[in-house]
C-alpha positions as CSV (number, residue, x, y, z in Angstrom):
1,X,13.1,13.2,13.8
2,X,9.4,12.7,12.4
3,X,8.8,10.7,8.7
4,X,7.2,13.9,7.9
5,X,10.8,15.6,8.5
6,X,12.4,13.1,6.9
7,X,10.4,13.4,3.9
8,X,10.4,17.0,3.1
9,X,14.8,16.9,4.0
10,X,14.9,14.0,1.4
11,X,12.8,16.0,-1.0
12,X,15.3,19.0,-0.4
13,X,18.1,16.8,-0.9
14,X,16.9,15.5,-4.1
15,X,15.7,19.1,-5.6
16,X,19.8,20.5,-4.4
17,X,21.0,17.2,-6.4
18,X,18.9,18.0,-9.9
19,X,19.8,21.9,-9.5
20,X,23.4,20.6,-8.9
21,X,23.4,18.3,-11.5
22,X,21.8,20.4,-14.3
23,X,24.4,23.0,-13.2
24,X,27.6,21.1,-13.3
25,X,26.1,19.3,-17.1
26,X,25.2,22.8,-18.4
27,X,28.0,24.4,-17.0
28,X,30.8,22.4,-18.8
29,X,28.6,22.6,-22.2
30,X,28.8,26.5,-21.7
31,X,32.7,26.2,-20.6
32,X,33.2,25.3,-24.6
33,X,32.7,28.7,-26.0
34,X,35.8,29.9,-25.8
35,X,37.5,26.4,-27.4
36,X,40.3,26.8,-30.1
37,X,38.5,23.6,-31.7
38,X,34.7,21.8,-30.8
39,X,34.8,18.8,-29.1
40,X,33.5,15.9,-30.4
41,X,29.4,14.9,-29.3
42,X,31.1,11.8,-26.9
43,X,32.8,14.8,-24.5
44,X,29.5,16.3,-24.0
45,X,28.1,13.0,-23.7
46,X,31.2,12.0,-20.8
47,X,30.3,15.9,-19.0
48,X,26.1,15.0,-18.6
49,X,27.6,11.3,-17.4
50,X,29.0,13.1,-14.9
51,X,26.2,15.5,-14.1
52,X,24.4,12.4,-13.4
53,X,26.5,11.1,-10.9
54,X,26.1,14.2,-8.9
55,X,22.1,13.3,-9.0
56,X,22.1,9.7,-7.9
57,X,24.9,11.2,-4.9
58,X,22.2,13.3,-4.2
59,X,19.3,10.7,-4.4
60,X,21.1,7.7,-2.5
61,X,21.4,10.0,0.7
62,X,17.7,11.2,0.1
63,X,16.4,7.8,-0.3
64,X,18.4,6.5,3.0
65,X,16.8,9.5,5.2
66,X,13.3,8.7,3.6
67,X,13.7,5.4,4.6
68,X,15.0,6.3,8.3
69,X,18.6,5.3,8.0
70,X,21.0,6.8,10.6
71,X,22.1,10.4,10.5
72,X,25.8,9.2,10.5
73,X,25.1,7.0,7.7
74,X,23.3,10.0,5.4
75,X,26.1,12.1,6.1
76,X,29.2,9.8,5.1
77,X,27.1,8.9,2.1
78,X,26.3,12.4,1.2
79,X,30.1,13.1,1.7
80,X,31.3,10.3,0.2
81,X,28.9,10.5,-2.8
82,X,29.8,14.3,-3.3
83,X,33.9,13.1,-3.4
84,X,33.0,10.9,-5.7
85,X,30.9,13.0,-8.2
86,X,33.7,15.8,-7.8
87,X,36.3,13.4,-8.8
88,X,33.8,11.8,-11.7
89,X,33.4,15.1,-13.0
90,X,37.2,16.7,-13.3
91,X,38.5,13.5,-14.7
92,X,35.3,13.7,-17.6
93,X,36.0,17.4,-17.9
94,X,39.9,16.4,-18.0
95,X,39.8,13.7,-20.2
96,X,36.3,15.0,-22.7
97,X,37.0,18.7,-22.7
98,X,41.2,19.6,-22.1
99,X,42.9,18.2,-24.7
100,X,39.8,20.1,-27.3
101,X,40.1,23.7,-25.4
């Protein structure tokens, strides 16, 4: 694969992460409206933590194909990063947002 492939996928990758990310933070801010009570600011604060881990599991794989790591290597990190994040985010939303909606 040519740098100049690798660049624009990393670019991509990085651009799907901030869309993800902004849409997972948003996402559970909006998922309050219909709360019996308002959550405190630190639940809001635990739901954009989270968002960001979906943008640094995006980033780390980008970075890595930038850089010309193995495609093996990109992919379990992608994979492993987007578990992660997942699991990141539905504890926060768990723990921030349940026991307030």
């Amino acid at each position: 694969m040519s740098k100049t492939t690798r660049w624009i996928l990393g670019i991509v990758l990085i651009l799907l992460g901030l869309a993800t990310a902004a849409f997972f933070a948003f996402g559970g801010a909006f998922a309050t409206v219909g709360c019996q009570q308002t959550p405190p600011d630190w639940a809001y604060g635990v739901v954009l933590a989270a968002g960001m881990t979906f943008l640094v599991a995006a980033s780390v794989p980008a970075v890595m194909l930038m850089r010309g790591a193995a495609g093996k290597r990109v992919v379990v990190t992608l994979v492993i990063g987007s578990v992660f994040s997942c699991v990141v985010y539905v504890a926060a939303f768990a723990l921030g947002m349940a026991p307030y909606c």
